[in-house]
PyMOL CGO cylinders between C-alpha atoms (Angstrom):
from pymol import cmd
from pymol.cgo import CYLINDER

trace = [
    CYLINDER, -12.03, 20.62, 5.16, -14.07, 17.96, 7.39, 0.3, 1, 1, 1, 1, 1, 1,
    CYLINDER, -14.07, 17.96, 7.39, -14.06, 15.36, 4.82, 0.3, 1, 1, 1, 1, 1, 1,
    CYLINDER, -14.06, 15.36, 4.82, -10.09, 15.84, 4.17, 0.3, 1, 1, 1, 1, 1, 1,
    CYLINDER, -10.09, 15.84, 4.17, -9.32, 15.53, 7.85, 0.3, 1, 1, 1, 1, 1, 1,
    CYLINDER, -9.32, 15.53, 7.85, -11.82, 12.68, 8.05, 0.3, 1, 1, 1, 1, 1, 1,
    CYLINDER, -11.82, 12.68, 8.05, -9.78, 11.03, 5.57, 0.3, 1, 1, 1, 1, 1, 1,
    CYLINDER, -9.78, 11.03, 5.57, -6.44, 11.96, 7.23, 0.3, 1, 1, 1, 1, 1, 1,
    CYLINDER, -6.44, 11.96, 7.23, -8.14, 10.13, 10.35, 0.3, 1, 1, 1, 1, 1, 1,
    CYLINDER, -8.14, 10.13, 10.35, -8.98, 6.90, 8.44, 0.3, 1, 1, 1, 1, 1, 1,
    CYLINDER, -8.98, 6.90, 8.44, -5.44, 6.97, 6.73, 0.3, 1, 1, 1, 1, 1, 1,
    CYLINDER, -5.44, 6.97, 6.73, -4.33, 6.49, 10.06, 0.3, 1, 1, 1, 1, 1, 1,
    CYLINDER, -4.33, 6.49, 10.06, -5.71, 2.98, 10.03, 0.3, 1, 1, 1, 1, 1, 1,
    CYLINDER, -5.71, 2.98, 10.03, -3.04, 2.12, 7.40, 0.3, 1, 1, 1, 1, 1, 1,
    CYLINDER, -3.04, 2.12, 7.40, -0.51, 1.56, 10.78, 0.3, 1, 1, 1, 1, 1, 1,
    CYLINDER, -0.51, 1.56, 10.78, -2.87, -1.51, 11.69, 0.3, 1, 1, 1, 1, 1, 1,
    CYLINDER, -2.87, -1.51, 11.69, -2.84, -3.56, 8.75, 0.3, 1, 1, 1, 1, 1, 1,
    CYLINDER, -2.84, -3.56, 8.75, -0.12, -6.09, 8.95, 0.3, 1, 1, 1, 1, 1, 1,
    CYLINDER, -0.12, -6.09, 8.95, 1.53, -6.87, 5.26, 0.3, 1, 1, 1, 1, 1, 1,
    CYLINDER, 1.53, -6.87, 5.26, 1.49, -11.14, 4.83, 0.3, 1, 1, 1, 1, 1, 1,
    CYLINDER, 1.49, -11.14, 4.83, 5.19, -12.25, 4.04, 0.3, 1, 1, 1, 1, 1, 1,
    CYLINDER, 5.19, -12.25, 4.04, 6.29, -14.87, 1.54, 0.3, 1, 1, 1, 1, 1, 1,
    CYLINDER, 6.29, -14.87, 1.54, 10.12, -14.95, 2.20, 0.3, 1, 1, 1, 1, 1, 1,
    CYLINDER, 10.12, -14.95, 2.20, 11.80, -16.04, 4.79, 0.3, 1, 1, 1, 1, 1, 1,
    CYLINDER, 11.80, -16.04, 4.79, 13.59, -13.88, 6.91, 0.3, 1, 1, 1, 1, 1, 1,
    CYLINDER, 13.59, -13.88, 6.91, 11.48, -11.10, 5.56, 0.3, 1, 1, 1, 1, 1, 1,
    CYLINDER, 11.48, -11.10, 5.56, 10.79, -8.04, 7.83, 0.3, 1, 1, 1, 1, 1, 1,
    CYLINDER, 10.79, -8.04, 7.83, 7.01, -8.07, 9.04, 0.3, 1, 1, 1, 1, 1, 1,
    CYLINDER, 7.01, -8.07, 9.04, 5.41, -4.32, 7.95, 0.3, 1, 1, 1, 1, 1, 1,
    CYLINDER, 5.41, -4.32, 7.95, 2.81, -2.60, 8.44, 0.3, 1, 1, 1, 1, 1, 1,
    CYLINDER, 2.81, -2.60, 8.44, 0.79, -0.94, 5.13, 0.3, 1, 1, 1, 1, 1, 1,
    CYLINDER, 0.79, -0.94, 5.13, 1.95, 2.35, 6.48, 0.3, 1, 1, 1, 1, 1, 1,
    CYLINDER, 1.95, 2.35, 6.48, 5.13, 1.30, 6.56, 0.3, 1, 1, 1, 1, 1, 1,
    CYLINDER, 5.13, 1.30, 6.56, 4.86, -0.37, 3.12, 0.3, 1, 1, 1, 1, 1, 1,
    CYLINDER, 4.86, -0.37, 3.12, 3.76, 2.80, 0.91, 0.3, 1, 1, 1, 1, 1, 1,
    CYLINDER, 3.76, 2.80, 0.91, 6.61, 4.76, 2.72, 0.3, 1, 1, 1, 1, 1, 1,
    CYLINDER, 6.61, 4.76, 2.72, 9.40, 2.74, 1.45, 0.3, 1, 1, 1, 1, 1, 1,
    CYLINDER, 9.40, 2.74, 1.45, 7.25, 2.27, -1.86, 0.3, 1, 1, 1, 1, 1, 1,
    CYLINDER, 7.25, 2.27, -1.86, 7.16, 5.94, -2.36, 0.3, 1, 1, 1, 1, 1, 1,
    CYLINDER, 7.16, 5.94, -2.36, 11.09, 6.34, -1.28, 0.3, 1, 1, 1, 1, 1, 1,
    CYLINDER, 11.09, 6.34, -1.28, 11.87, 3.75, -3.86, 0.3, 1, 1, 1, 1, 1, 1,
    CYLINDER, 11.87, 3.75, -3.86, 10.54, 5.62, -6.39, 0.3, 1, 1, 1, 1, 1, 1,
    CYLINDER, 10.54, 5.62, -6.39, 11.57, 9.26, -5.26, 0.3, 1, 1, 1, 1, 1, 1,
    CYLINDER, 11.57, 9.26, -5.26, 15.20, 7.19, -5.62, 0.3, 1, 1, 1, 1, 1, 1,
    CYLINDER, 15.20, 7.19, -5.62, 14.86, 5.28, -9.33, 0.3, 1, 1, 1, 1, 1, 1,
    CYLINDER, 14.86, 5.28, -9.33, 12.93, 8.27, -10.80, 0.3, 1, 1, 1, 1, 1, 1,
    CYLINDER, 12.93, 8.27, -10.80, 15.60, 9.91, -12.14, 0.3, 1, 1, 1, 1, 1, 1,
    CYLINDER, 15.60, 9.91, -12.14, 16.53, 6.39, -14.18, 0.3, 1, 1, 1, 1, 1, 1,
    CYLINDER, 16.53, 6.39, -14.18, 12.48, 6.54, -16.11, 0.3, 1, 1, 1, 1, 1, 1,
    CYLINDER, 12.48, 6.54, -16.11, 12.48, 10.18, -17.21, 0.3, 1, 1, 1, 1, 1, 1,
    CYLINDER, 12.48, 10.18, -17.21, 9.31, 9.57, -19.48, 0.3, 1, 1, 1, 1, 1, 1,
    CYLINDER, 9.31, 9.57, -19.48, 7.63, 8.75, -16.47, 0.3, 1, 1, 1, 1, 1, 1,
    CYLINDER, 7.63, 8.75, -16.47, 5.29, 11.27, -14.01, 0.3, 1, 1, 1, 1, 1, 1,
    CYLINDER, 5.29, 11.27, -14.01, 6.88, 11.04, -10.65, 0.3, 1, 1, 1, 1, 1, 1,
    CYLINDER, 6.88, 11.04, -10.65, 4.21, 13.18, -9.26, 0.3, 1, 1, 1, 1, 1, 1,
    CYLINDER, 4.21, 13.18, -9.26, 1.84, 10.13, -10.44, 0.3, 1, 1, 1, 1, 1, 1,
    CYLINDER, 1.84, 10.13, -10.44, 4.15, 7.30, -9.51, 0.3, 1, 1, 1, 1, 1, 1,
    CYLINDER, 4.15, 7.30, -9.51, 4.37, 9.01, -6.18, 0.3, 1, 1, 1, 1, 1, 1,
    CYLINDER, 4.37, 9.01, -6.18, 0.48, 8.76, -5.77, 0.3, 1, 1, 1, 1, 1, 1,
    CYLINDER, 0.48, 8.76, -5.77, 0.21, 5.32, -6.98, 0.3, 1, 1, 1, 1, 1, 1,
    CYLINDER, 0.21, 5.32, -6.98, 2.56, 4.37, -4.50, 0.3, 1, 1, 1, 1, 1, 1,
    CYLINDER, 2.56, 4.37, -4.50, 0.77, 6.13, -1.19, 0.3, 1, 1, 1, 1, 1, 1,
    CYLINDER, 0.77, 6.13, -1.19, -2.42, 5.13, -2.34, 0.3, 1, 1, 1, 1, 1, 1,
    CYLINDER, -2.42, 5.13, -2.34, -2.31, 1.96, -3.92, 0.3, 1, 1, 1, 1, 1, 1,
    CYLINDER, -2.31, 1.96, -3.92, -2.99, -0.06, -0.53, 0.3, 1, 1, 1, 1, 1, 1,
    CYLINDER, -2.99, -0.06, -0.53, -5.54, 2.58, 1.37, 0.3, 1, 1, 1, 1, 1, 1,
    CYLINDER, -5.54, 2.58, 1.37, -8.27, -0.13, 0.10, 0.3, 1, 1, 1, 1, 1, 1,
    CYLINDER, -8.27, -0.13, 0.10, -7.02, -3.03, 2.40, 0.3, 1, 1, 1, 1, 1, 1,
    CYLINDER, -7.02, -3.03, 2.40, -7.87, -0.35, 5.31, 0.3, 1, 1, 1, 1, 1, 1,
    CYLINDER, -7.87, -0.35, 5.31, -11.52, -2.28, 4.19, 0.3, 1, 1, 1, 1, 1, 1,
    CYLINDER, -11.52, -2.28, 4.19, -10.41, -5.41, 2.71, 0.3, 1, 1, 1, 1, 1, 1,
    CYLINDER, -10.41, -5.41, 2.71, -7.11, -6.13, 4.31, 0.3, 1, 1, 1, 1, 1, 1,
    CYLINDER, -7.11, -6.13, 4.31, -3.94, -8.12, 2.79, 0.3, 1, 1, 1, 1, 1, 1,
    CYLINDER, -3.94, -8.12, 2.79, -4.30, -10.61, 0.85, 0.3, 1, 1, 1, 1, 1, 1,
    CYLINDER, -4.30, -10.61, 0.85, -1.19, -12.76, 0.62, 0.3, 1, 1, 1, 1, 1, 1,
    CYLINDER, -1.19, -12.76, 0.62, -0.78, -13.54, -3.28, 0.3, 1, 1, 1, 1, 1, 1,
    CYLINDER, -0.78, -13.54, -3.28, -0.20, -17.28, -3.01, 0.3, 1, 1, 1, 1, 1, 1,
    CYLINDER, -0.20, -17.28, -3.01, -3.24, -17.87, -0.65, 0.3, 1, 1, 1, 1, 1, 1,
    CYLINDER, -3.24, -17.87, -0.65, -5.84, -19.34, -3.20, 0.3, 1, 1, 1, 1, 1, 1,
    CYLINDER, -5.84, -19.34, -3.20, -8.42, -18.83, -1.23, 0.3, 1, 1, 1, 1, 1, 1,
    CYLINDER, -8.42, -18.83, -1.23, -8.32, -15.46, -0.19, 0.3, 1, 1, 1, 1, 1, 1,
    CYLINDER, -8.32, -15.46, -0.19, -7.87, -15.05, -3.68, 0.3, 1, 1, 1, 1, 1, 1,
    CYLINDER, -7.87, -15.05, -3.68, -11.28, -16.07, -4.23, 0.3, 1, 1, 1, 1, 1, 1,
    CYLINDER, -11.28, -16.07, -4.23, -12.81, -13.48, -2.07, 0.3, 1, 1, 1, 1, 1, 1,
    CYLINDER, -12.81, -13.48, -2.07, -10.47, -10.56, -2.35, 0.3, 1, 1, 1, 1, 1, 1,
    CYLINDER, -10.47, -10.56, -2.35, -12.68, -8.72, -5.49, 0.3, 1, 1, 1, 1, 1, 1,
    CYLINDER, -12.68, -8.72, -5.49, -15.47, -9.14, -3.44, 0.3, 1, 1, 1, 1, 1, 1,
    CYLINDER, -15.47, -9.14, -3.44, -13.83, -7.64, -0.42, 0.3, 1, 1, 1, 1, 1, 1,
    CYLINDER, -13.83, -7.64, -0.42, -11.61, -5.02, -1.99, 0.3, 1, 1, 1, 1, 1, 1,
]
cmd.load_cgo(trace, "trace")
């Protein structure tokens, strides 16, 4: 129970982390914010890929950013954070 609420602590963390933006006139998010509408996007197109798990597409999409709690965004045109980000992530 300690390590789950420990985790539930660090998820918290996720409200910090500041998404880059590539288009203009984009909305500036949060990763919290992110894997929220992530995960209501695919609560909402499920039904259209019945082959597919929603229970596992709803976990991919609420956990596939918890790692940039460590490593943090990295923008996917920014070369050189590219270079770094295995490292980091």
């Amino acid at each position: 129970m300690q390590n789950s609420l420990l985790f539930i602590e660090l998820l918290d963390q996720m409200k910090y982390i500041h998404r880059s933006v590539i288009l203009q006139n984009s909305n500036h998010e949060n990763n919290a914010e992110h894997s929220y509408h992530l995960a209501m996007m695919v609560l909402i197109l499920a039904p259209k890929f019945p082959k597919l798990s929603l229970e596992k597409c709803l976990i991919f999409a609420l956990v596939h950013d918890i790692v940039e709690i460590y490593a943090w965004d990295t923008i996917a045109l920014d070369i050189e954070a590219e270079k770094t980000k295995h490292e980091r992530e």
